[in-house]
C-alpha positions, 0 to 999 in steps of 0.5 A: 383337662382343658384350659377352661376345664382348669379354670373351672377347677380353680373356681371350685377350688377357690368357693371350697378354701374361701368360702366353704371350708376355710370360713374366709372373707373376700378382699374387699375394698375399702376394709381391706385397705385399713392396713394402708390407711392406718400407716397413711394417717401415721406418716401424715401426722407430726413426728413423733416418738419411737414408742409410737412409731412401733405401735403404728407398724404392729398395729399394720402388720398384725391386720395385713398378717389378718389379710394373708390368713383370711382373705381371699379374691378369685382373679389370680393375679389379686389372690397373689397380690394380697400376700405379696402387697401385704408383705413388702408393705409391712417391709416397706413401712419399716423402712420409712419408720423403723430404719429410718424417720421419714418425717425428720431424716427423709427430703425431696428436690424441689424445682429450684433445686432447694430441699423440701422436709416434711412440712410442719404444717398439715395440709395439701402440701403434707399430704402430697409430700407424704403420697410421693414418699409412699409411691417413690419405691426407688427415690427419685429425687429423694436423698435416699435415691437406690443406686442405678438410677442415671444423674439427670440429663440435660433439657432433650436429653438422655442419661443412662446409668450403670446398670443400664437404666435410662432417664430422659430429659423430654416428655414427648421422647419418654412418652414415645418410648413408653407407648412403644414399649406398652405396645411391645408387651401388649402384643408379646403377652397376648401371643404368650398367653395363646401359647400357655393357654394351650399347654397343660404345665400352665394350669397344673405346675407338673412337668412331665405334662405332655406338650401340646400337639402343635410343639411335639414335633418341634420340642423333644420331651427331654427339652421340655422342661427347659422350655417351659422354663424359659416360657414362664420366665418370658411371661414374668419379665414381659408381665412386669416389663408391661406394666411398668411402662404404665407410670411415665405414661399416666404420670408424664404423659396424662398427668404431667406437671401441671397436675403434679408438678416437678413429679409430672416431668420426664427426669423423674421418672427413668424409663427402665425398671430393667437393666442391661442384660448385659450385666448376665453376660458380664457378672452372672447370676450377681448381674441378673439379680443385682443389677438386670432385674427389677428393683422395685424392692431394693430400699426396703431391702437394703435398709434390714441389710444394713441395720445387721452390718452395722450392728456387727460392725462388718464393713459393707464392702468386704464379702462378708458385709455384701453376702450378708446383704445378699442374703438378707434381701433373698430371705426377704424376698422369699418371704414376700413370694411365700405370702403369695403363694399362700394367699393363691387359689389352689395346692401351692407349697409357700417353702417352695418360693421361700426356698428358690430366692434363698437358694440365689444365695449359694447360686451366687457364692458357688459361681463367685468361688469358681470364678475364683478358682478360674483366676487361680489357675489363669483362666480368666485371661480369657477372651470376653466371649468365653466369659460371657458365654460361661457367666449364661451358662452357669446362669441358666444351669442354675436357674434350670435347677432352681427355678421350678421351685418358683415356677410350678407353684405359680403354676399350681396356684392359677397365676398362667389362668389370668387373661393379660390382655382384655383384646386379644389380636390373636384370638380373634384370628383364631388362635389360642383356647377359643375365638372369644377376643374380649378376654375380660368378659366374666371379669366385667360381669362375674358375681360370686352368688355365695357372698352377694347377700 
């Protein structure tokens, strides 16, 4: 089967489940946002009682649960988004009105240093504060700021935190560095996308698939799945790394403070959404997960996390109380993940995500106990590189065992089957599935006949 072949397959496959035999809708705008606009028309009117509070976020979760179940769009990446935006969404409006009460707990900085609670009186004013507390997924400049975001710098300027993230002082220097970074990616994904394009994994999530010509005679098949592995990894982070070197460009670059104020300047908006990667090298998989990937989701994880902590009265920085947090933030990821794989075109297993994110807790646990067992018997004297050099080790022996769980259903469902890029370099100079170097074409022009009347 070819590259195109399997799109087609895909296509076919996405008329029968949605349309043919699964009775189900397209996600269409504005209908499908009315979870969205219900849970902003809540947040913008004046505080009021739990009771209400409840009703607002069932009223949410059973229409984006609707969403999930019913709706579906043929663009593989929004076919994924549906379940994974459905999901945190409804998380992440817990956050804001069950854990917490946004609109009498919640404040932000204000130029002059002084805080900014909810405005008592609707208008311009309400409506932005509230837009800026439903797109701050980390806090910044909010007095529930996720850890690892760096203390302010100075005018020119640059502050990194613990984790390695940066956060400039200057527009022009953030915004230097953002366009190279979106370059960077640009390109990284445009060759990634040739090379996947090629290798039938990609489109089918079967492993024992044969490598494509061009890589037999470099890769053995017994390596093969290592590579592919480490390849589908390498499109996840370079995907997410892309796009978010999109916001300080569009919000401090484009827009900036004239538009939107203090949130227009470099200081808040940190450059990384990564860590270090030294943080895999120094902690393992703890550091790859806590600390090195993304923290998109991290609020919305901890608040759940320490609701159960303090309702067991367990101390949260005792072991129990963080592999209970652990713990928690995995089953919820696996939830959102499991969303996604369920909205996808194609023959994906949902527990397969659900189990891979739960399985990063016992990854961690077992690595914490054989760093245990190293001290015990005094092998963690040893010098920083043998230590860094097994925390790698585990880190890839684990994710070598786990990660096809994740992978081959991304896979199934036609994730690798987006094209990233709308022009491609490489296309045009002949590589990859043909030399058509407007990657977007039929997403400009395609119309699906079935739902046109």
């Amino acid at each position: 089967m070819s590259f195109y072949e399997a799109r087609r397959h895909h296509d076919r496959l996405f008329d029968e489940q949605a349309v043919t035999y699964g009775g189900r809708r397209p996600f269409s705008f504005p209908f499908c946002f009315l979870g969205a606009g219900a849970a902003l028309t809540y947040l913008l009117l004046d505080p009021h009682s739990r009771a209400l509070r409840w009703m607002a976020f069932l009223f949410v979760v059973g229409f984006q649960l609707w969403c999930v179940l019913f709706t579906r769009a043929r663009n593989p990446a929004a076919a994924y988004g549906i379940g994974i935006i459905s999901s945190w969404g409804c998380l992440w409006l817990a956050f804001l009105g069950l854990f917490n009460n946004c609109q009498t707990e919640f404040w932000r900085v204000k130029r002059d240093g002084k805080r900014e609670i909810f405005p008592d009186r609707f208008g311009i004013r309400r409506v932005y504060w509230v837009l800026d507390l439903v797109c701050s997924v980390r806090g910044v400049g909010w007095n529930w700021e996720v850890d690892g975001i760096p203390p302010v710098p100075g005018p020119g300027g640059m502050t990194t935190g613990k984790s390695g993230v940066r956060r400039f002082g200057n527009r022009r220097e953030l915004v230097r560095k953002a366009l190279a970074g979106l370059l960077c990616g640009y390109l990284a994904l445009d060759a990634l996308a040739c090379v996947m394009h090629s290798d039938e994994y990609f489109w089918t999530g079967d492993l024992n698939a044969s490598l494509p010509e061009y890589v037999e005679g470099l890769i053995p098949q017994g390596l093969a799945k290592g590579y592919r592995l480490l390849l589908s990894l390498a499109g996840l982070y370079t995907a997410l790394y892309t796009i978010f070197k999109l916001a300080p460009i569009v919000f401090v670059g484009l827009l900036g403070p004239g538009i939107l104020g203090l949130k227009g300047e470099a200081v808040m908006n940190p450059l990384d959404m990564f860590g270090d990667a030294s943080l895999i090298l120094d902690h393992g998989l703890a550091g790859w997960w806590g600390g090195w990937w993304h923290q998109t989701f991290r609020a919305s994880f901890k608040a759940p996390a320490k609701a159960m902590i303090s309702g067991t009265r367990t101390s949260s920085r005792s072991i129990t109380g963080r592999l209970m947090s652990a713990a928690v933030a995995f089953f919820l990821s696996g939830l959102i993940h499991a969303a996604g794989s369920h909205t996808q075109t194609g023959h994906t297993r949902p527990l397969a995500p659900f189990l891979f994110f739960n399985l990063q807790t016992l990854g961690i646990i077992l690595q914490q106990v054989l760093i245990a067992l190293c001290e015990y018997v005094g092998i963690a004297s040893a010098p920083r590189w043998p230590r860094r050099l097994c925390n790698l080790t585990y880190t890839y022996l684990w994710f070598y065992i786990t990660t096809p769980l994740l992978l081959n259903d991304l896979a199934r469902g036609g994730v690798w089957l987006l094209e990233p890029v709308p022009i491609s370099p490489l296309t045009a100079l002949g590589f990859g599935p043909d030399d058509d170097w407007f990657r977007w074409r039929n997403l400009v022009t395609f119309k699906n006949p079935q739902w046109a009347g």
